[in-house]
Every structure is written in structure tokens, then in C-alpha cells.
One Martini backbone bead per residue (centre of mass of N, CA, C, O) as a GRO file, in nm:
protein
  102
    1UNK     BB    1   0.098   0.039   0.020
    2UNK     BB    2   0.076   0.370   0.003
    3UNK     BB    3   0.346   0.627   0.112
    4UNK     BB    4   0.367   0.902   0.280
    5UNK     BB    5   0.561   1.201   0.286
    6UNK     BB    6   0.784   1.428   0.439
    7UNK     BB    7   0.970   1.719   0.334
    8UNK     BB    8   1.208   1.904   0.446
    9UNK     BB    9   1.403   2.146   0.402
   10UNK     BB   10   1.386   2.297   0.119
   11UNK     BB   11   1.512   2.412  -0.146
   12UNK     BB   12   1.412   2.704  -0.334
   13UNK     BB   13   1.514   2.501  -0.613
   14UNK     BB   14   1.394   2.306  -0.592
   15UNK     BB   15   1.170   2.003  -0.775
   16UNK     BB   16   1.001   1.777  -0.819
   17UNK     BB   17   1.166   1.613  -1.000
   18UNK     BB   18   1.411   1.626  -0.842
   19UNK     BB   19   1.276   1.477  -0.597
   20UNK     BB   20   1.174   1.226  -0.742
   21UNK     BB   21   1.453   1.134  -0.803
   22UNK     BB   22   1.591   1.126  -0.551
   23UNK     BB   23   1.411   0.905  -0.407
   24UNK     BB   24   1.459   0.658  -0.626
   25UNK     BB   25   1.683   0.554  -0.444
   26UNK     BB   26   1.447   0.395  -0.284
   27UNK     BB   27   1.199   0.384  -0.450
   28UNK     BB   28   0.910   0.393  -0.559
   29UNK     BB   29   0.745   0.666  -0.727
   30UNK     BB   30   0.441   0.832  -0.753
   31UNK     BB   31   0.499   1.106  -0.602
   32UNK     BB   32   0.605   1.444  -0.645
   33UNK     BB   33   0.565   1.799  -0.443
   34UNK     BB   34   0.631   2.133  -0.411
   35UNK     BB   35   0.487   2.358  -0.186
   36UNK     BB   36   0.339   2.658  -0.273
   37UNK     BB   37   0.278   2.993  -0.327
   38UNK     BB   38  -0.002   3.089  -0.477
   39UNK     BB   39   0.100   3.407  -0.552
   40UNK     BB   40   0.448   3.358  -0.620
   41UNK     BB   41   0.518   3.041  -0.669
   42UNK     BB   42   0.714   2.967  -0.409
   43UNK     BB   43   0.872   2.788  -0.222
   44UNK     BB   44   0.765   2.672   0.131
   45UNK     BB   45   1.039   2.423   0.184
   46UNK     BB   46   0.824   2.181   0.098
   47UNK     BB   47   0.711   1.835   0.092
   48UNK     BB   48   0.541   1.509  -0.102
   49UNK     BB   49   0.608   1.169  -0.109
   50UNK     BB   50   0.484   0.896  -0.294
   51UNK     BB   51   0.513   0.556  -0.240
   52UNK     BB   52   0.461   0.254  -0.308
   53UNK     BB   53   0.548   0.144   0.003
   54UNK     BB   54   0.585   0.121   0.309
   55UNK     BB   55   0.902   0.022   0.302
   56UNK     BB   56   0.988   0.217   0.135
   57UNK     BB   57   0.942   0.456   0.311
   58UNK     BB   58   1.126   0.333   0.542
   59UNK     BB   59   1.345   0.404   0.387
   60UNK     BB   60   1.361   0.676   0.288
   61UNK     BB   61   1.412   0.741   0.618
   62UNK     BB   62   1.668   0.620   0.654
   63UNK     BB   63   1.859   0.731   0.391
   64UNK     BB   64   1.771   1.049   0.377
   65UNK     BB   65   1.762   1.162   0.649
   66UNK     BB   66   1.993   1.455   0.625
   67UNK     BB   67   2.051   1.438   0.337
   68UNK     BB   68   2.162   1.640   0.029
   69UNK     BB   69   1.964   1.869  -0.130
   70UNK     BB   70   2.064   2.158  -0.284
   71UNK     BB   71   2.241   2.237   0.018
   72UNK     BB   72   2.015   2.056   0.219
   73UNK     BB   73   1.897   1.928   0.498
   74UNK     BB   74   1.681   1.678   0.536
   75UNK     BB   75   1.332   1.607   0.620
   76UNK     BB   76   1.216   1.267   0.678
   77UNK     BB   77   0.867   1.178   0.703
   78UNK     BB   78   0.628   1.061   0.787
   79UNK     BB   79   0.304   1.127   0.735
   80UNK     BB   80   0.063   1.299   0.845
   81UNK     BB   81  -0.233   1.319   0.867
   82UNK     BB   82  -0.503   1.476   0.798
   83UNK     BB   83  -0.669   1.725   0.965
   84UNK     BB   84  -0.991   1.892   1.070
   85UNK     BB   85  -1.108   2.216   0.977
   86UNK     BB   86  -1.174   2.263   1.274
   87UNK     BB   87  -1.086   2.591   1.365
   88UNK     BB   88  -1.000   2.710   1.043
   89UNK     BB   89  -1.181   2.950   0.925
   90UNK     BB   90  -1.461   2.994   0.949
   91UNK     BB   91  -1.706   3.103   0.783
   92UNK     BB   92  -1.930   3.106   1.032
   93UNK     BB   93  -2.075   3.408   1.236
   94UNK     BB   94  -2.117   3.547   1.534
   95UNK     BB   95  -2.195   3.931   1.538
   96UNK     BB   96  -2.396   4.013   1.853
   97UNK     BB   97  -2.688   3.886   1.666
   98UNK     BB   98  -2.634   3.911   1.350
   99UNK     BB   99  -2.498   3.791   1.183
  100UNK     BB  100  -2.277   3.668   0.937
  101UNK     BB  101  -2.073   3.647   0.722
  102UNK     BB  102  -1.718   3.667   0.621
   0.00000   0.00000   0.00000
């Protein structure tokens, strides 16, 4: 089954690309993707790579994390799931007894 990995310390000039060769000497890549900014399109020195198998993603957090690409070293270790959006910016909130979207 396919493992999520977390990648930090990513050099901005990482690309997706590299990211994904790079891991590929740990095992098959399924994606790999350095995390932008929506509105410079800069990176914001994360991404996040999907492994073929959970055996390969825990290769590759004993092989890489640590090791150097692009001048950084990297944090790569299993991602945590994602958390659910409650608590993160409400759509609706209440204002005084007026109420309204926001």
C-alpha cells in the first residue's frame, strides 16, 4: 500500500522533478511534489513524496533524512494524516446577535 512521506529544509530551487529523482534511489516514486506559495508560486521549502509501498517510504526516511539536496538537509519523515479543517477559519461566525457570513 502506498506510504505519504513529509519532506522539509527543502532548498527554494528544489522542483518537483528533482524531488522525485531524488527519492527514487530509495524506491518506486508514485508522486512527488514541492508545496507553493498560491500567490508568488515560490516554494515554501516542503513538499511531500508517495512511495510505492510502506517498506519503501520507511527506506527512505532511514536513507535520506539528513542526507543533502540542493545544498539542504532534508527532514523526510512518514506524513501525518491530514487534521479535519474545524477550528481553521470558520465560513459562519456569529457577530453580536447579527450573524453573518464573513
Amino acid at each position: 500500500m502506498a506510504q505519504k512521506l513529509f519532506v522539509g529544509s527543502l532548498s527554494f530551487s528544489t522542483t518537483s522533478e528533482g524531488l522525485r529523482e531524488f527519492f527514487g534511489q530509495a524506491g518506486t516514486v508514485l508522486s512527488a511534489s514541492v508545496v507553493t506559495d498560491q500567490f508568488s508560486g515560490q516554494s515554501r521549502g516542503f513538499g511531500f513524496v508517495e512511495m510505492a509501498t510502506a517498506e519503501e517510504a520507511d527506506q527512505a526516511v532511514t536513507q535520506l533524512n539528513g542526507r543533502m539536496l540542493d545544498g539542504r538537509s532534508l527532514k523526510v519523515e512518514i506524513a501525518k494524516p491530514r487534521s479535519d479543517a474545524a477550528g481553521r477559519g470558520r465560513a459562519f461566525t456569529s457577530r453580536g446577535g447579527r450573524g453573518g457570513w464573513r
